[in-house]
C-alpha positions as CSV (number, residue, x, y, z in Angstrom):
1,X,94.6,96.9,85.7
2,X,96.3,94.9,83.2
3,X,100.1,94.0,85.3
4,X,103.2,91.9,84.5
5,X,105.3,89.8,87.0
6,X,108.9,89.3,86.1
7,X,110.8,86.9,88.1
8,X,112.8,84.2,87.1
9,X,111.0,82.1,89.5
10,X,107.8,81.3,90.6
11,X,105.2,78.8,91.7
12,X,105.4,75.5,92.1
13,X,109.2,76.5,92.8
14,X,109.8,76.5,96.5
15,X,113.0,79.3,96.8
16,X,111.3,82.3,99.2
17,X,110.8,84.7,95.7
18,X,109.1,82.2,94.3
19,X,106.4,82.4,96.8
20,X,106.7,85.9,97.4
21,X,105.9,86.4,94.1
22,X,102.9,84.1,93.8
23,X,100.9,85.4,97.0
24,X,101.1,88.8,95.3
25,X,100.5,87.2,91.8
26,X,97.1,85.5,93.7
27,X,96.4,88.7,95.8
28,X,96.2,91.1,92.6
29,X,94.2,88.5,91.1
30,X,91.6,88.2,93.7
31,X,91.3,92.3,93.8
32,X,90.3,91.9,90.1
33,X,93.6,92.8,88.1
34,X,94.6,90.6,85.4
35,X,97.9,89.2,85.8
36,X,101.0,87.5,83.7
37,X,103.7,86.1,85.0
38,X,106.9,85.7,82.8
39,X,109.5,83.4,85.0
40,X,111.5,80.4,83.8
41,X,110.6,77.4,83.2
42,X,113.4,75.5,85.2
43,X,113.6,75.1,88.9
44,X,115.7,77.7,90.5
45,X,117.8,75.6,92.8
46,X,118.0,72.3,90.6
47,X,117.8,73.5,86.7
48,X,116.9,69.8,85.8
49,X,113.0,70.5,87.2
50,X,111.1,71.7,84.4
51,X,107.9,73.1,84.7
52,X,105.0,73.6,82.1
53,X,105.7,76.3,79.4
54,X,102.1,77.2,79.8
55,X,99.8,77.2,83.1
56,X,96.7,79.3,84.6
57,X,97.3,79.2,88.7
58,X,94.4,81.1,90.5
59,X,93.5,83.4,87.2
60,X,97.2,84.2,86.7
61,X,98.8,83.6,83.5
62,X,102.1,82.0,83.9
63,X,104.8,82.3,80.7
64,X,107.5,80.0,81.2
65,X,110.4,80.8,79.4
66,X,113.4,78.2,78.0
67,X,116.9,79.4,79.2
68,X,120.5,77.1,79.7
69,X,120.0,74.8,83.0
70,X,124.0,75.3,84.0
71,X,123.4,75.6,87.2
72,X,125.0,77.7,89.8
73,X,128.4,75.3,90.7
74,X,130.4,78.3,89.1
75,X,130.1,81.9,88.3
76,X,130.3,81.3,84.4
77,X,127.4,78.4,84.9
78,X,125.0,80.9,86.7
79,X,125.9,84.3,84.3
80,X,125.1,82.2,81.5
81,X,122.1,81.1,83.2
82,X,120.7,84.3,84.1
83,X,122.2,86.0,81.0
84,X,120.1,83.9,78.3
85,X,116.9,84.2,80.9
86,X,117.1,87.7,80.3
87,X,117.7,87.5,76.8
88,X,114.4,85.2,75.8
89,X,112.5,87.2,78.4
90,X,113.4,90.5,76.5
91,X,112.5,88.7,73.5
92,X,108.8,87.6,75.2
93,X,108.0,90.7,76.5
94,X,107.8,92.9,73.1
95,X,105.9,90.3,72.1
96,X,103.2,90.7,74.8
97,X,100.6,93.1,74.8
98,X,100.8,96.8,76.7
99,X,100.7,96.8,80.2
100,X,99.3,99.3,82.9
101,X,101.9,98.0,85.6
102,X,105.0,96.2,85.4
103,X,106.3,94.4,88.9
104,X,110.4,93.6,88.3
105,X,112.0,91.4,91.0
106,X,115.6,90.7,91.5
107,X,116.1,87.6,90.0
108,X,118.2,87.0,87.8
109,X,119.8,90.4,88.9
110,X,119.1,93.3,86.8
111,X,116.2,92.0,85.2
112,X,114.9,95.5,86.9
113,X,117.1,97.0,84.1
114,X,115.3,95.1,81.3
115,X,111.7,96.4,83.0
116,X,112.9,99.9,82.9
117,X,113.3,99.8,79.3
118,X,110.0,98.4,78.5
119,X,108.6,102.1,80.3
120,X,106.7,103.6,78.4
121,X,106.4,101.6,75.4
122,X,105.5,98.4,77.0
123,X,104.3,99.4,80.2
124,X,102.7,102.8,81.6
125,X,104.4,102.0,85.2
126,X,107.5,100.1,86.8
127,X,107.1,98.7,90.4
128,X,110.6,98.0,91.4
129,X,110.1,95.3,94.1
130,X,113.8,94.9,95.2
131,X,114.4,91.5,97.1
132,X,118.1,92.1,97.1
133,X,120.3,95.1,95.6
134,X,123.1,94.3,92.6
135,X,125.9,94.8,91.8
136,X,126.3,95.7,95.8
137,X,126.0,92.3,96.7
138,X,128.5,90.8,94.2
139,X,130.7,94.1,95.3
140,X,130.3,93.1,99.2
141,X,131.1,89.4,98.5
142,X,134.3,90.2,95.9
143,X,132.9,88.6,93.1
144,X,133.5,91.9,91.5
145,X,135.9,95.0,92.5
146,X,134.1,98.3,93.2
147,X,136.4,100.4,90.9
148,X,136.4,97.1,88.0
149,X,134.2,98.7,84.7
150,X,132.0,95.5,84.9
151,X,130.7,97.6,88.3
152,X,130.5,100.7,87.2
153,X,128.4,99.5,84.3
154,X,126.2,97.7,86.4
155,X,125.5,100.0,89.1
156,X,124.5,102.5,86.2
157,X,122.1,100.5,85.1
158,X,120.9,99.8,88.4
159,X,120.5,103.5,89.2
160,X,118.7,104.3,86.0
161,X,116.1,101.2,87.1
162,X,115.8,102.8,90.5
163,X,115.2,105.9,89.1
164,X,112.5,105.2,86.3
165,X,110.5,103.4,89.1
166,X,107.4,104.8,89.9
167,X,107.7,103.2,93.0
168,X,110.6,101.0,94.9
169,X,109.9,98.7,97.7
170,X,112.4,98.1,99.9
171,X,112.4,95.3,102.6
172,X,114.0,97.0,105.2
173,X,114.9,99.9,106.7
174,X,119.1,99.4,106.0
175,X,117.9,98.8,102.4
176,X,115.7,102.0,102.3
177,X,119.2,103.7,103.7
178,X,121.2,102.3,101.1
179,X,118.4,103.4,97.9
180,X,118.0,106.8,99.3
181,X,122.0,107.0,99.3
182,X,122.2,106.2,95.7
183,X,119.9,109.2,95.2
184,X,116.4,108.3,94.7
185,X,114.1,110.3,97.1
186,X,112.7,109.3,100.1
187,X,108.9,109.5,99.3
188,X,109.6,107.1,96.7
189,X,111.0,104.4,98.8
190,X,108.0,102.3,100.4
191,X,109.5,99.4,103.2
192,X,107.5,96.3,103.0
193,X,109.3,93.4,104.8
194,X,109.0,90.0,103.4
195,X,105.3,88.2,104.8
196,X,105.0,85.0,106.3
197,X,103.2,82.4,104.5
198,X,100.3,82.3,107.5
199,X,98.0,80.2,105.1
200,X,100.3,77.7,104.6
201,X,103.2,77.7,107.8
202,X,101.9,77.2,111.0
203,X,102.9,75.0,113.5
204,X,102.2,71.3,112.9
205,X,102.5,69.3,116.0
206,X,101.7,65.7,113.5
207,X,103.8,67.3,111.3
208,X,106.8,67.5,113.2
209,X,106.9,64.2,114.6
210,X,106.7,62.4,111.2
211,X,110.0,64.9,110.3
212,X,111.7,63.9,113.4
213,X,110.8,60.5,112.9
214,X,111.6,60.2,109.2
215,X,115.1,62.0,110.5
216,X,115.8,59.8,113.2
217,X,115.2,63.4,115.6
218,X,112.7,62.4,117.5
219,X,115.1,61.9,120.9
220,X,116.9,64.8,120.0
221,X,116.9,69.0,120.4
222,X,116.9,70.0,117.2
223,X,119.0,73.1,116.0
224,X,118.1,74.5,112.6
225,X,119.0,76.3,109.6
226,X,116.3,76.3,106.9
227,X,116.5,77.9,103.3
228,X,119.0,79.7,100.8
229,X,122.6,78.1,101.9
230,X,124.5,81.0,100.3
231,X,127.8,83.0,100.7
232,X,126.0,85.8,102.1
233,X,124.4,84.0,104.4
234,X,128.0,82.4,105.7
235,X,127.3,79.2,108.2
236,X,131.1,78.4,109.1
237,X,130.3,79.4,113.0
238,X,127.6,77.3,113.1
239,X,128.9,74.0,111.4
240,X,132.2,75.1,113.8
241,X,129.3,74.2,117.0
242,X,128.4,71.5,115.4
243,X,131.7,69.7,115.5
244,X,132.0,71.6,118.9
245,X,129.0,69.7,120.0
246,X,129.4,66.8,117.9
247,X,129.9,64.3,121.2
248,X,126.8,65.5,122.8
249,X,124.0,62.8,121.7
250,X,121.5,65.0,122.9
251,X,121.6,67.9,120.5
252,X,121.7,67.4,116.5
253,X,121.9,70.3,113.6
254,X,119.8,69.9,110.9
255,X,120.3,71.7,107.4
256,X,117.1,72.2,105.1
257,X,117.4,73.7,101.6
258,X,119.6,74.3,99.0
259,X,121.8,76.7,97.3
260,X,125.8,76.8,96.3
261,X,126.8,76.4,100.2
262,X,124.3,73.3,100.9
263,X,126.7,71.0,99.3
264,X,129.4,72.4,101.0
265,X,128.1,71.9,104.2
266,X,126.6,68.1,103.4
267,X,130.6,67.6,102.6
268,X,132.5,68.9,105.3
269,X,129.7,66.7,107.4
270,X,131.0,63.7,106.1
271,X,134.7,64.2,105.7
272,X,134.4,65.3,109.5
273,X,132.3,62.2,110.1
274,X,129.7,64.2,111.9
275,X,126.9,61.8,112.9
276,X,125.0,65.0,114.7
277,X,124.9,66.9,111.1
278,X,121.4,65.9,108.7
279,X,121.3,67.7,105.4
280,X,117.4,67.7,103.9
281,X,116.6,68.7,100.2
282,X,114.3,71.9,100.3
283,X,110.3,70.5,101.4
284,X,107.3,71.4,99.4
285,X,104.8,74.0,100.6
286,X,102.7,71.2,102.2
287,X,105.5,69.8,104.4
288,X,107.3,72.7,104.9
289,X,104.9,73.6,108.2
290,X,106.1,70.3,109.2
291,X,109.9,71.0,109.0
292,X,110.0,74.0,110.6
293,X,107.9,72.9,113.3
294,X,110.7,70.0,113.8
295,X,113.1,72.1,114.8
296,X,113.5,73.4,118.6
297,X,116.0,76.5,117.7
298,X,116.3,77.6,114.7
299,X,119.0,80.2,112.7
300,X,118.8,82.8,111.3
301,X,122.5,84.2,109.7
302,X,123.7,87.5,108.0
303,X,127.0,88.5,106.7
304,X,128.7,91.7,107.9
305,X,128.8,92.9,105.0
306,X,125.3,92.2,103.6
307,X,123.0,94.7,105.9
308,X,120.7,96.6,103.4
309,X,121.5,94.4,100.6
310,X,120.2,91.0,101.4
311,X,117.4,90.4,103.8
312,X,117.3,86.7,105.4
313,X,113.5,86.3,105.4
314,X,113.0,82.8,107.2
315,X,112.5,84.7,110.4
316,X,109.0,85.2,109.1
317,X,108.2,81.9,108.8
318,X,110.0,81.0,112.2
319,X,108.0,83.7,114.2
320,X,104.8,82.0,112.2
321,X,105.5,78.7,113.7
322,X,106.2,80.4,117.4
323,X,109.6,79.2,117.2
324,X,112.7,81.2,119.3
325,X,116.1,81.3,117.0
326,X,119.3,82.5,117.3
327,X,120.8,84.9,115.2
328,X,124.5,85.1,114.0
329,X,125.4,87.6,112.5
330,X,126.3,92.1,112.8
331,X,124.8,93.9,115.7
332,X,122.4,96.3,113.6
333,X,120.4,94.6,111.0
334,X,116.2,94.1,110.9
335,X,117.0,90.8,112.7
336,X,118.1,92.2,115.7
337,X,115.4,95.1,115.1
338,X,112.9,92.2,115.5
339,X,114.7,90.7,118.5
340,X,114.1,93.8,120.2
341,X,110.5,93.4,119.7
342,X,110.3,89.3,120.4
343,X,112.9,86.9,122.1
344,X,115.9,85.2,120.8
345,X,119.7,84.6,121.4
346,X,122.3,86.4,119.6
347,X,125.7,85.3,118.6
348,X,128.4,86.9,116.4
349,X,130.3,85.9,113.6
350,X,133.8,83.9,114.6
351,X,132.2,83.5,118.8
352,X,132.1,79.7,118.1
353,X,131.7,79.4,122.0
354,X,128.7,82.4,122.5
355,X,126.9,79.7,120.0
356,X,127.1,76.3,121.8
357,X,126.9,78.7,125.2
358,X,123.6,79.9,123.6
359,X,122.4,76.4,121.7
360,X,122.7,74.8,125.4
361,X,120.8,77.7,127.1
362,X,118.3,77.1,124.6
363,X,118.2,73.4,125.5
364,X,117.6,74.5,129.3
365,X,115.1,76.6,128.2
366,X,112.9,74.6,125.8
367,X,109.9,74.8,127.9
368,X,109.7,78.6,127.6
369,X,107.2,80.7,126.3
370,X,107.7,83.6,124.1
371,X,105.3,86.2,125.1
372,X,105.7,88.6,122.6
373,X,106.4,86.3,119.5
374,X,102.6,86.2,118.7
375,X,102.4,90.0,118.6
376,X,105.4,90.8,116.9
377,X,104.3,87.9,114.0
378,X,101.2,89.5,113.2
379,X,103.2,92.4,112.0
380,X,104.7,90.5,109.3
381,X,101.4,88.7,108.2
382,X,100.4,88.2,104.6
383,X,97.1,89.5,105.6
384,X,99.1,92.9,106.7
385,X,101.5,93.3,103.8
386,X,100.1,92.0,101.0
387,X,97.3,94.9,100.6
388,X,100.2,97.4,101.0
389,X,102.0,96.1,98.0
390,X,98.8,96.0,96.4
391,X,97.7,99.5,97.5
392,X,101.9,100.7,96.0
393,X,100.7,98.8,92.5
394,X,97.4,100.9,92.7
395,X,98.3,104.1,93.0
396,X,100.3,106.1,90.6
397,X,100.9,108.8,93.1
398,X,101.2,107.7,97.1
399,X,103.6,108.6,99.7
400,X,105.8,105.9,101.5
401,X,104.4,104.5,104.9
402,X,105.8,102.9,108.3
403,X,105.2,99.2,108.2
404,X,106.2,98.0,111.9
405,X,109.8,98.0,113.3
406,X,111.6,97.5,110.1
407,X,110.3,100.9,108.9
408,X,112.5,104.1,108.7
């Protein structure tokens, strides 16, 4: 089969969809399809990384496209961003030959939108991977009223996407939920969570201490939050324990990654003069075994509001490195479905004190093994999930499967 990949990132960028994307890219390539890949050709988190316009990666043709590098320091910076993405990118892809399959991410938003216009002309089939669901997630964080015309517009154009897909892959059962609500049928919904890079992430005992050391963490129990710092994502109860905990020489919070709350965080660290707070630039695929692996507890956080429309998916790569974590965030969400399969400590949004109560039972207990954490990771395998999203690209007809505990 002849398929196209739109995402605005991809490989060598590090952000999660950019590896998503590229382990299906590679597995589709290695089951013989031939594959193209239209991204951009700036980094995702830092628009001043440019990447070549041009590139074969494991037999898939990458497209790199030119768009504004604004960045995402205000909401005009990013729409303008995203909006001229998905401008050129319309622009590339009537330029490109017929497809069999085309495979739309999430990113920029509504780039879905752009796919579902290309069916049938361009493309016999759309594969609606959805790694997050917009406008609901501007809608939830007030970036845009419900009831506003911008919305409406958007959630129209949303719905016809959902609806032209041959298939939509959900990555959890609250997102499955949320489709199904909007209309689209049941059978055509297939849950797939987010795989952990196992070929890549595993835990690195050298690895680790050159982090700590490089750190200055090597004396310390490490507590941390690694990935996408965004609004959705809100990290105000932790950094609160932080400055909680700041006295306690034994403990220290380190923040890996990037995104519009990363600088925030780095800020209020040293205004507050917190000497227990580190904040590291995102690592490249061969370190990032290494940083994880640093870490004695790490977090994993979801906004109330955000259930079914974002999905946190460092938890994969935390269970991959046989790491516990605590989780702030609602009761009901595929986090606490996992913790109900595995072990961790759970905390809610606001309990400032159920944190450092929990961070300091987690230092008591950092000898501890986690019986089920092996088991419950090889549900969320690469090896496991790939094939299914290859299978869903396949098959023009198929009906939607269980695919562990996030599953409906």
């Amino acid at each position: 089969m002849n398929i196209l990949l739109l995402n605005q990132a991809f490989y060598p960028d590090v952000v999660s969809t950019a590896q998503h994307a590229a382990d299906l890219a590679k597995g589709l390539t290695q089951a013989g399809h031939k594959v193209t890949v239209v991204c951009s050709s700036r980094g995702y988190d830092d628009p001043h990384v440019r990447f070549p316009q041009r590139e074969t990666w494991n037999d898939v043709n990458i497209i790199r496209i030119r768009s504004t590098g604004f960045g995402k320091a205000s909401k005009w910076r990013r729409g303008t961003d995203f909006g001229t993405f998905m401008a050129i990118c319309a622009l590339r892809l009537w330029l490109l030959p017929r497809f069999d399959v085309v495979v739309a991410m999430t990113s920029p938003p509504l780039i879905s939108f752009l796919s579902s216009l290309a069916v049938p002309s361009r493309a016999t089939r759309l594969v609606f991977w959805s790694m997050d669901l917009n406008p609901d997630e501007a809608i939830a964080a007030g970036w845009l009223s419900e009831r506003s015309l911008a919305a409406r517009v958007l959630s129209r154009m949303m719905l016809y996407s959902l609806k032209r897909a041959a298939v939509v892959v959900a990555l959890d059962r609250f997102m499955k939920d949320r489709i199904q609500a909007k209309g689209i049928p049941a059978e055509k919904i297939l849950v797939v969570p987010p795989w952990s890079h196992d070929d890549s992430v595993r835990f690195d005992p050298a690895g680790r201490e050159e982090f700590r050391a490089n750190y200055k963490l090597s004396d310390k129990f490490v507590v941390m939050y690694s990935g996408n710092h965004s609004p959705c994502h809100p990290l105000e109860t932790l950094v609160q324990a932080a400055e909680r905990l700041a006295k306690n020489e034994d403990v220290a919070f380190c923040f890996v990654g990037g995104g519009s709350e990363f600088v925030k965080v780095k800020e209020r660290a040293r205004e507050r003069g917190l000497r227990n707070v580190v904040c590291i630039p995102y690592q490249p695929m061969e370190k990032l075994s290494g940083s994880l692996s640093a870490a004695d507890l790490h977090v994993v956080v979801m906004g109330e509001p955000y259930v079914g429309i974002v999905h946190p998916c460092k938890i994969y790569n935390v269970l991959a490195v046989k790491k516990t974590f605590l989780y702030i965030g609602p009761s009901e969400s595929h986090v606490t479905d996992i913790i109900g399969q595995s072990d961790g400590y759970v905390s809610a949004h606001g309990d400032v004190e159920g944190v450092v109560a929990n961070i300091l039972r987690a230092v008591k207990n950092t000898a501890r093994d986690l019986p089920r954490g092996l088991e419950v990771q090889k549900l969320f395998s690469k090896d496991r999930l790939v094939p299914q999203m290859i299978s869903a690209i396949e098959q023009g007809d198929w009906h939607a499967k269980s695919t562990g505990c996030c599953a409906a």
